[in-house]
Residue, then its C-alpha position, 0 to 999 in steps of 0.5 A: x310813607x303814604x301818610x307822609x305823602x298826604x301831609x305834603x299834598x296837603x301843606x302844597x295845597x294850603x300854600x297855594x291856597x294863602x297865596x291865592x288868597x293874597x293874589x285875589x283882590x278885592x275887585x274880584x281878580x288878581x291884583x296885577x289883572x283889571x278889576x272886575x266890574x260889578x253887576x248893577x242890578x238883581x231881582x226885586x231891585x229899585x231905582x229912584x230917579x230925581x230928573x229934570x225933564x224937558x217936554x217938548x210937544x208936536x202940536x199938529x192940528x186937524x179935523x177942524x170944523x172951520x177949515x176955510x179958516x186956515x187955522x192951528x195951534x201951538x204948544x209951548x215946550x215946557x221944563x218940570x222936575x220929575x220923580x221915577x221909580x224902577x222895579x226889577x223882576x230879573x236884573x235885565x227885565x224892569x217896570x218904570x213908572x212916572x208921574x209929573x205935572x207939566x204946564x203949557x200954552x195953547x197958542x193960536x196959530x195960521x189963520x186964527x193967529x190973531x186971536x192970541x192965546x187959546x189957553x194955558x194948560x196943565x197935564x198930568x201924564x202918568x206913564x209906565x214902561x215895561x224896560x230891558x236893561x242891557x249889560x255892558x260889562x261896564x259902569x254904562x248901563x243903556x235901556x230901552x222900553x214901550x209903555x202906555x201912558x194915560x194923560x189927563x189936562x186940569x187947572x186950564x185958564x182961556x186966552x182973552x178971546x176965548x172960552x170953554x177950552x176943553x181937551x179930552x183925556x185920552x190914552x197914548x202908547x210910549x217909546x224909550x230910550x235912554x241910559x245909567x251910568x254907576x258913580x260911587x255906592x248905590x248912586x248914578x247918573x241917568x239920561x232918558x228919551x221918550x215919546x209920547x203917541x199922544x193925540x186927543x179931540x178939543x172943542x173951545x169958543x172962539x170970540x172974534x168980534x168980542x163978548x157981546x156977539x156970538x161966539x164961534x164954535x170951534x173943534x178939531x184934533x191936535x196930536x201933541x206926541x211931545x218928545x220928553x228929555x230928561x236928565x239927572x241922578x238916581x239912587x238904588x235901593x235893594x241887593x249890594x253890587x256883586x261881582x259879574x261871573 
């Protein structure tokens, strides 16, 4: 009796196993219950990020040595590509590192704006941040970060009244904020906000009564602090998408 008493248990015991088998879907719940969503990230994951980015400077002015002069700058906002990689050490904690070349105009401004253009510029403005990556419980995955962010200017070409513009390559904190939403496969959809605490020293010569009289030596402090718009798709490499628990 009690070897027939197992064998039931047991025939019971398989029979609700094959029909929890055929109940349980692929999506990691039962057929009639809501699919579950899948995690985004794990360990030792990489995201690969192609953007457009928007960088748009404050271009505020102090610190000059000609005050009485009522003078200032502007900085033209500018549209770059950008390439961005992401590296997850847990599946909330990651490192995103960028890298881009962004070009821009060095405006006079106030009392010196007659003089025209002061330079065009380009800077490279190397930044990583150290992100937290929150789970939603859905195909939107938001984030924010603080970072550092070292800029360099290079390849600049002086307006016509003046010459020998020289920024200073300076450090600067970062702030960040911004989002992924998952498509099909490994891609997704990014958008990212940033803010650059960038400040640095300039020096330039100004000829305001043209090349054959002396110039005047000009310096000040400019803080950029450009906010950085960007937009675009993202593929991940590294672990397969696992159901959440």
């Amino acid at each position: 009796m009690k070897r027939i008493a197992y064998a039931a248990v047991a025939g019971v015991m398989a029979m609700g196993g094959a029909n929890a088998a055929d109940l349980y879907g692929a999506g990691g719940g039962y057929k009639d219950a809501p699919v579950v969503v899948e995690s985004w990230t794990n360990p030792g994951d990489i995201f690969v990020r192609a953007r457009g980015l928007a960088v748009i400077p404050d271009g505020d002015t102090s610190k000059w040595n000609i005050a009485s002069f009522n003078p200032g700058v502007s900085i033209s906002t500018s549209g770059i590509p950008e390439l961005d990689i992401t590296y997850f050490f847990t599946k909330n904690i990651a490192v995103e590192v960028i890298a881009g070349v962004t070009p821009h105009t060095v405006d006079s401004a106030k009392g010196i704006s007659g003089l025209g253009k002061i330079e065009d510029v380009w800077l490279l403005p190397p930044t990583i941040t150290l992100q937290y990556h929150f789970d939603t419980g859905t195909a939107f995955k938001p984030y924010i970060g603080a970072g550092v962010n070292y800029t360099f200017f290079f390849n600049d070409e002086s307006g016509a009244n003046y010459r020998g513009f020289k920024l200073d390559n300076t450090w600067g904190a970062a702030l960040q904020a911004g989002f992924d939403y998952k498509l099909a496969g490994n891609w997704f959809l990014n958008f990212d906000f940033k803010y650059l605490f960038l400040d640095t020293d300039f020096k330039v010569n100004a000829y305001t009564n043209g090349f054959n009289a002396a110039p005047t030596r000009v310096t000040g402090h400019v803080d950029i602090d450009p906010i950085i718009v960007g937009a675009g798709i993202g593929y991940k490499f590294g672990s397969s998408y696992v159901p959440l628990k």
